[in-house]
C-alpha positions in Angstrom: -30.6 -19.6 29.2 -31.9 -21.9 26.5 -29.4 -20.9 23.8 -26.9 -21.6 25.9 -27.8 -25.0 26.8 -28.4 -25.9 23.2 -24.6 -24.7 22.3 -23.5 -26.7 25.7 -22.4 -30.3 24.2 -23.9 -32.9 26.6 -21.3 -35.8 28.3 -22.3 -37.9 25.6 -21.4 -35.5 22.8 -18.5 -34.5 24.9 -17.1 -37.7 24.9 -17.4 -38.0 21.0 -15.6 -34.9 20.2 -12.5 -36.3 22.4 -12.7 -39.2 20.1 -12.9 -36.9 16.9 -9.9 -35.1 18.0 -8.0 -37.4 18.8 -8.5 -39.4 15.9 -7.7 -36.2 13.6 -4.6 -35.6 15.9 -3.7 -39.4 14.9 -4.0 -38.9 11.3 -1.7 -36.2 11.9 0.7 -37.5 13.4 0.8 -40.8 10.8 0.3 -38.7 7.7 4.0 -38.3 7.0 4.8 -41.7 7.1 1.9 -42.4 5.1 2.7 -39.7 2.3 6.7 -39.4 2.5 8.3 -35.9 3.3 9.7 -36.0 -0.5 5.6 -35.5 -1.7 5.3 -32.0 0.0 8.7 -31.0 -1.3 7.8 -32.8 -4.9 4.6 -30.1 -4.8 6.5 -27.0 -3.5 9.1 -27.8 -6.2 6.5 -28.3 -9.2 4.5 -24.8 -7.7 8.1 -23.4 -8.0 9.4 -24.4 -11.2 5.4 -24.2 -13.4 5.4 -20.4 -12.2 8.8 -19.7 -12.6 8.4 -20.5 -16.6 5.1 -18.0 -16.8 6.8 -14.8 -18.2 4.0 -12.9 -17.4 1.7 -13.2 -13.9 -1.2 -10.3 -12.6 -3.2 -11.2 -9.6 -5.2 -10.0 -6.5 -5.0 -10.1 -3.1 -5.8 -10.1 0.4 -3.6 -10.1 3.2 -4.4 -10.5 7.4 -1.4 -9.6 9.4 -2.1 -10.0 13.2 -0.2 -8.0 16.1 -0.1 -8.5 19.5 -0.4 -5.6 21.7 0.9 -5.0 25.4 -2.0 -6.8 27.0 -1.4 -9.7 24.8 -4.4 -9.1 22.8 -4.4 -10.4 19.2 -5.5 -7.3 16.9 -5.7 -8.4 12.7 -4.6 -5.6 10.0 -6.0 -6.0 6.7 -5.2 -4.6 3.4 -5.7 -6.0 -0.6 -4.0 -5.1 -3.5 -2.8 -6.1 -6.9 0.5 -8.0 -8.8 1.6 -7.4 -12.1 4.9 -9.1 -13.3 7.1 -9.6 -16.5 10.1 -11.5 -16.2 12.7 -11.1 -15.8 12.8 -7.4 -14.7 9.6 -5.4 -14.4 7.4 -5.7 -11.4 3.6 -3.4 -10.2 2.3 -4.0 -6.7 -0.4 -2.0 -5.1 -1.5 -2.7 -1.9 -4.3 -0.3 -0.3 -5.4 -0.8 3.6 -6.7 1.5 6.6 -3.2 2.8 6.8 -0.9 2.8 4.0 -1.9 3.3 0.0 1.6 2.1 -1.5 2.3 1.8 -5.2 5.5 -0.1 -6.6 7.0 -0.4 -10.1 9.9 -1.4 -11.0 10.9 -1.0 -15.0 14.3 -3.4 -14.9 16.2 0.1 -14.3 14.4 2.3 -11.7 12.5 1.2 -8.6 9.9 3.9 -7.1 7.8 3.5 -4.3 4.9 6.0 -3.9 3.5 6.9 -0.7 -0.6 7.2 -1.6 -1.6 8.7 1.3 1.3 11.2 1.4 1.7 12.2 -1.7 5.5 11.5 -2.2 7.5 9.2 -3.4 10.8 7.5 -3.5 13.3 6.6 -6.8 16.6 4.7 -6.7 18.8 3.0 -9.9 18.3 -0.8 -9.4 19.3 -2.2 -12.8 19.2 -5.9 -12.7 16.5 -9.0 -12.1 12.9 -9.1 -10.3 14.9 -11.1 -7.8 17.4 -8.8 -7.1 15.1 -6.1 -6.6 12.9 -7.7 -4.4 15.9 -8.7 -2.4 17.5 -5.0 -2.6 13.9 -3.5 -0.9 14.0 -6.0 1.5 17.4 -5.7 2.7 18.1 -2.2 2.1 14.5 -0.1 1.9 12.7 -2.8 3.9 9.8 -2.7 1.7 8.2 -6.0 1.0 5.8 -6.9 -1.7 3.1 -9.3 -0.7 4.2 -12.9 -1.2 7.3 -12.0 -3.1 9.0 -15.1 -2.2 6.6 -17.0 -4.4 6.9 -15.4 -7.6 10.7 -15.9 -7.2 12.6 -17.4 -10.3 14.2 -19.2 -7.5 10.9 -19.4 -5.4 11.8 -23.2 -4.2 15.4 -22.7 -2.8 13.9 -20.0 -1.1 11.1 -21.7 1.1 12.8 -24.7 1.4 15.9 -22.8 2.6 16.1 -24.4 6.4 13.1 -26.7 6.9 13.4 -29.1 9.2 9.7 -30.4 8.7 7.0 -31.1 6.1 4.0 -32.6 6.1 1.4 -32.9 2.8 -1.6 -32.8 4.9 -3.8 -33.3 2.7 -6.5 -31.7 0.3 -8.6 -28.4 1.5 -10.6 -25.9 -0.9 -9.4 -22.4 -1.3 -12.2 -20.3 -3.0 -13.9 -22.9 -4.8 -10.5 -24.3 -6.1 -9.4 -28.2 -4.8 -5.5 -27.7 -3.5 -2.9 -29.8 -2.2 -2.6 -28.4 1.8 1.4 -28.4 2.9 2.5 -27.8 5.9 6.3 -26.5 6.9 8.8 -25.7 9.6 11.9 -24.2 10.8 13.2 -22.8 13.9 11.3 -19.3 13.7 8.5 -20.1 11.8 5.5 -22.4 10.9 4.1 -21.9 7.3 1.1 -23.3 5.6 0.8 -23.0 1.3 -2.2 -24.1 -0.2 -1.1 -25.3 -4.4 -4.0 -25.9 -6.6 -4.4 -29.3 -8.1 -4.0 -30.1 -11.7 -1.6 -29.2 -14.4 -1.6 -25.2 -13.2 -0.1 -25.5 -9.4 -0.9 -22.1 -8.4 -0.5 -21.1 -5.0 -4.2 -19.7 -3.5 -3.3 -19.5 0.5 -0.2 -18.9 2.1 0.1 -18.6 5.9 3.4 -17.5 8.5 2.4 -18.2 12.0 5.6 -16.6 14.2 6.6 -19.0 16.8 9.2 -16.8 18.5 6.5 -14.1 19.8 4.2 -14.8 22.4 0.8 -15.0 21.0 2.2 -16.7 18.0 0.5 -13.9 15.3 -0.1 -14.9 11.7 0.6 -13.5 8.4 -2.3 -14.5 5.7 -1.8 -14.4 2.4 -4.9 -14.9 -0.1 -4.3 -15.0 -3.8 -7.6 -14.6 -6.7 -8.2 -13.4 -9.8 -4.3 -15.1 -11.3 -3.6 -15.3 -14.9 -0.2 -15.9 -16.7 0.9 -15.1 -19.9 -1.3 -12.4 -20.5 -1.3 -9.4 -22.8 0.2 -5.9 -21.0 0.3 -2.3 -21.8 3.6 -0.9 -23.3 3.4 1.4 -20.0 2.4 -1.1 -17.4 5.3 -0.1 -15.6 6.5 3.3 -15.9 5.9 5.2 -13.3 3.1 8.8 -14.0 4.1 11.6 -11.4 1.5 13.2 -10.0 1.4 16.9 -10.5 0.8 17.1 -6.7 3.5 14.3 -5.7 6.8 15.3 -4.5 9.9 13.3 -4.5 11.9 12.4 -1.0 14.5 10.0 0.4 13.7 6.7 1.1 13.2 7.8 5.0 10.9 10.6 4.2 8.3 8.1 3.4 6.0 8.2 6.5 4.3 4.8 6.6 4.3 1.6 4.6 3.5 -0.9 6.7 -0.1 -3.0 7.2 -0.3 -1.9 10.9 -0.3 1.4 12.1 2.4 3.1 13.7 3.2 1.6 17.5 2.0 -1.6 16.9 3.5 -3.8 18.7 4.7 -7.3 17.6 3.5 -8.9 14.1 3.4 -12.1 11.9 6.4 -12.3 9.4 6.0 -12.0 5.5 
């Protein structure tokens, strides 16, 4: 009984947290007048435009995606993984969890997608751009790679493609790293991007919080461990059968997404 009544704020203390929040819920509310809508946009385009002119990117990740089941309880999925990219036409994601180990390459002709787990793995002709690709596997395979919309040569008309709000809220620390905090919306969707400060706006958080389900379930998106312009291996992106791998249509593959199978609803990438 005596922890809880230290952890049980008083009427005093009570009354100063009110104050608090509604201060911060204030400073909310006036922060977009105070920094204009253009500054969050100015940011998102400058993130946009510094990484589209890196030719080369690798980085790590983590990623939380939440589901809500039946019951309306909120269940979080996680996995990690790893980026490599060359533009314009040669991509490597892995992304390993508790119930898909997916690897996929992309060599500016062929895109494969391996099924860990499984052992098999899918091949289809996609000659063209990183951006078409990534489109291509999202429309037609619906395979996504992690953040994809950021490394975009494009990545700015994307996001901003139907915002009807943005707010710069502010500054926050991602991982030991200063970054501007901007805060978007549309219709479907509320989505948060964390851009480090400086002359090298990377992008260390993204978040997708789903405002059409019930539950409103988030997709979280950490990035570590960037670097751009780096040195890669002649065979960075060719694709090593396994001997015990076999090769099967795109629907063969058995599971590729963060949740496991009969999950209900989820956050969006």
């Amino acid at each position: 009984m005596r922890l809880i009544s230290i952890f049980q704020p008083g009427q005093r203390l009570r009354r100063r947290l009110a104050a608090v929040t509604v201060v911060l819920a204030m400073l909310l509310i006036v922060s977009p007048a105070v920094r204009a809508q253009d500054d969050s946009a100015a940011i998102l385009k400058a993130m946009s435009d510094y990484l589209a002119s890196q030719k080369t990117i690798s980085l790590s990740f983590d990623t939380d995606i939440e589901v809500i089941t039946p019951d309306l309880q909120k269940i979080q999925f996680a996995s990690s993984g790893n980026i490599l990219l060359s533009r314009p036409d040669k991509l490597r994601a892995t992304r390993t969890g508790g119930y898909a180990d997916v690897e996929l390459i992309y060599d500016g002709k062929t895109l494969t997608v391996y099924d860990k787990y499984h052992k098999s793995f899918v091949q289809a002709d996609a000659p063209g751009s990183v951006d078409q690709v990534v489109d291509r596997m999202r429309n037609e395979f619906g395979v996504e790679a992690p953040g994809a919309d950021l490394l975009l040569s494009s990545a700015y008309d994307v996001l901003i493609k139907d915002v009807v709000d943005a707010k710069h809220i502010g500054r926050g620390v991602i991982d030991g790293v200063e970054c501007e905090h901007l805060a978007f919306r549309n219709q479907e969707t509320d989505w948060q991007l964390w851009v480090e400060v400086g002359p090298h706006p990377i992008p260390h958080k993204y978040v997708i919080t789903s405002k059409a389900i019930a539950g409103s379930p988030q997709y979280t998106l950490r990035i570590t461990d960037w670097k751009s312009d780096t040195q890669i291996a002649a065979d960075a992106f060719a694709f090593k059968q396994p001997a015990d791998a076999k090769k099967v249509e795109m629907g063969a593959l058995s599971q590729l997404d963060e949740v496991p199978p009969g999950s209900m609803t989820g956050g969006t990438q």
